[in-house]
C-alpha positions in Angstrom: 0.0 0.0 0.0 1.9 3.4 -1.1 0.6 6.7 -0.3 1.8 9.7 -1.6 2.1 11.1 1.9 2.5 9.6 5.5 -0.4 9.1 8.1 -1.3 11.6 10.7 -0.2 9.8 13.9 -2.7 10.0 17.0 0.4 12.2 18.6 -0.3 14.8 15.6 -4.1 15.0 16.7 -4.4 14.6 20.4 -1.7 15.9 23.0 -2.2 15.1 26.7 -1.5 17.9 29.0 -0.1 17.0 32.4 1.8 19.2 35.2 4.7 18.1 33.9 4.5 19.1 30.5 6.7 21.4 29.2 5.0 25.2 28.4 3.1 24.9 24.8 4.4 27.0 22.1 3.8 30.8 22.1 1.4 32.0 19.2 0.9 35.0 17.7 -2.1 35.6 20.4 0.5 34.6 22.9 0.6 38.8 24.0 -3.1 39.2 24.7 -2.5 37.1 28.0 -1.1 38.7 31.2 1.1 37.1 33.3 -1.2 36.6 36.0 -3.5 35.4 33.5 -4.3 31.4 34.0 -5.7 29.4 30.8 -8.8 29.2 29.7 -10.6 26.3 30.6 -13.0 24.5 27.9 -16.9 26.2 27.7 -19.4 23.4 28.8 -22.8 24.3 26.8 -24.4 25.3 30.2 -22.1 28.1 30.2 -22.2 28.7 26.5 -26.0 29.4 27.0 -25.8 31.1 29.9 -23.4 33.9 28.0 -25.8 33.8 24.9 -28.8 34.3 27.3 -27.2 36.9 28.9 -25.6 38.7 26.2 -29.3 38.3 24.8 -30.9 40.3 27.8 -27.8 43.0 27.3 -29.3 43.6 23.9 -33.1 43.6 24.6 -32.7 45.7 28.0 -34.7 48.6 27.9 -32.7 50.4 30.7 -30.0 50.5 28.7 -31.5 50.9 25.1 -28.2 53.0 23.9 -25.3 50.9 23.1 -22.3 52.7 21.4 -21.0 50.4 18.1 -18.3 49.0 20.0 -20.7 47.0 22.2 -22.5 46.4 19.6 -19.8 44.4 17.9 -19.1 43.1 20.4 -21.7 41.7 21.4 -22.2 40.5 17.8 -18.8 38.4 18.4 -19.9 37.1 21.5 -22.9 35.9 20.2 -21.3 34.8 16.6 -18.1 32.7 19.2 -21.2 31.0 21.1 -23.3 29.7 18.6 -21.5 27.0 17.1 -21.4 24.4 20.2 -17.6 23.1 21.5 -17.0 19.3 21.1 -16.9 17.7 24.6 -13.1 17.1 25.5 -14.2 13.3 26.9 -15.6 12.9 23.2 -12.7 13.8 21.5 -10.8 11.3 23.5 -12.9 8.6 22.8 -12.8 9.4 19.5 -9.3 9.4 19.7 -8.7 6.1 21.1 -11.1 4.9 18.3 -9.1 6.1 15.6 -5.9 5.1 17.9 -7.8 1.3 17.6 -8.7 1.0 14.2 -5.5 1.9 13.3 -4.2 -1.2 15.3 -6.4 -3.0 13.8 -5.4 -1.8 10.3 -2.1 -2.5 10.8 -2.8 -6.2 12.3 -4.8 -6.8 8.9 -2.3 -5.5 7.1 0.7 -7.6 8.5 -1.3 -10.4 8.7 -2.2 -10.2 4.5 1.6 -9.5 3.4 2.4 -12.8 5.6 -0.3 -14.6 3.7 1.0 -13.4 0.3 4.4 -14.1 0.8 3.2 -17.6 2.1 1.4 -18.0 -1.4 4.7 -16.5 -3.2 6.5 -19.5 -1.7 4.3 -22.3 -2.3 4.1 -21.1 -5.9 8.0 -20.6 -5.5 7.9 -24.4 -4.7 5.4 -26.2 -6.9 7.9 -23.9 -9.9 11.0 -25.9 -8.2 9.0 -28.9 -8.2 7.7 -28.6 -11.9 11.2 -28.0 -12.5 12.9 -31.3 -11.3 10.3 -33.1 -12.4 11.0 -32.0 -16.2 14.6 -32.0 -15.2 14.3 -35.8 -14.3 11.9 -36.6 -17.4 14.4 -34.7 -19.6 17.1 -37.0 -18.1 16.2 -40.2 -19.0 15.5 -39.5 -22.1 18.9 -38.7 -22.6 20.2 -41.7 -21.1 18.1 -44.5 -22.6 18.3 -43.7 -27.0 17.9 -47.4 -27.1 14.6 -47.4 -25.7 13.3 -45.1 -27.6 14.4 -47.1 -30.5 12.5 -50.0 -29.1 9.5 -47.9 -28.5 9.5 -47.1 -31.7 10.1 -50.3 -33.4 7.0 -51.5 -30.9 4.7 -48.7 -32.5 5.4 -50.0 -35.9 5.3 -53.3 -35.3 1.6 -52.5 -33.6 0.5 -50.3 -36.4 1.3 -53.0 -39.0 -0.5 -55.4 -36.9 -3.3 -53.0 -36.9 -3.3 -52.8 -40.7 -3.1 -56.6 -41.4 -6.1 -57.0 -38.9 -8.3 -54.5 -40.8 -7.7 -55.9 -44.0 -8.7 -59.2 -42.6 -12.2 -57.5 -41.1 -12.9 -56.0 -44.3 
């Protein structure tokens, strides 16, 4: 099986973070944070709706019925952020042992199919070998016995002309 490109490994999709791991790589957005600043922890769909709903409530509030365009885009954002729902992290790892244990599987299948051909490729190596002495040895005894093909021969006509008399005695 060639592919133009490698695999993505489960390391390439899915990276465990423990205490002990070293600081992830800065980004571009790496600036925005603060020192004091802890990461973000993942948004649970109760708290997704709770920000829509209130966000929803800023907009419709009739105390505050004035909101400069700032707010107002931001708001928009908020909104915009929160509308597609976040995968659950516990999905994503099940997902990921999944795809971690088809892809033992694949591999099992495949291992076990190249052992299988290349048990064919020798039993067709052998009956070859085989077919091979066999004309070998057929081819050699020819070679050694010209006399009985002579008498082989002198058999054959000695049956055909035996043949022949016996027909023109039927007819």
């Amino acid at each position: 099986m060639s592919r133009a490109g490698s695999p993505l490994a489960l390391d390439d999709i899915v990276h465990v973070v423990s205490p002990e791991s070293p600081a992830p790589h800065l980004t571009e957005h790496a600036h925005m944070r603060t020192a004091n600043s802890a990461s973000p922890q993942p948004i649970y769909d109760s708290d997704r709706s709770h920000m829509r709903n209130r966000v929803t409530d800023m907009l419709n509030d009739d105390q505050n019925p004035r909101l400069t365009s700032r707010e107002k885009q931001l708001t928009e954002m908020v909104l915009r952020l929160t509308d597609a729902p976040i995968p659950d992290a516990d999905q994503l790892i099940r997902q990921a042992y999944m795809i971690a244990s088809l892809t033992f599987h694949r591999d099992l299948l495949l291992h076990q199919a190249e052992e299988e051909r290349l048990r064919w490729a020798s039993e067709r190596d052998g009956w070859g070998r085989m077919a091979e002495a066999l004309i070998a040895q057929q081819s050699k005894h020819r070679t050694i016995n010209p006399e009985r093909e002579d008498d082989i021969e002198r058999l054959n006509a000695s049956l055909e002309s035996d043949n022949k008399n016996l027909r023109q005695k039927v007819s």
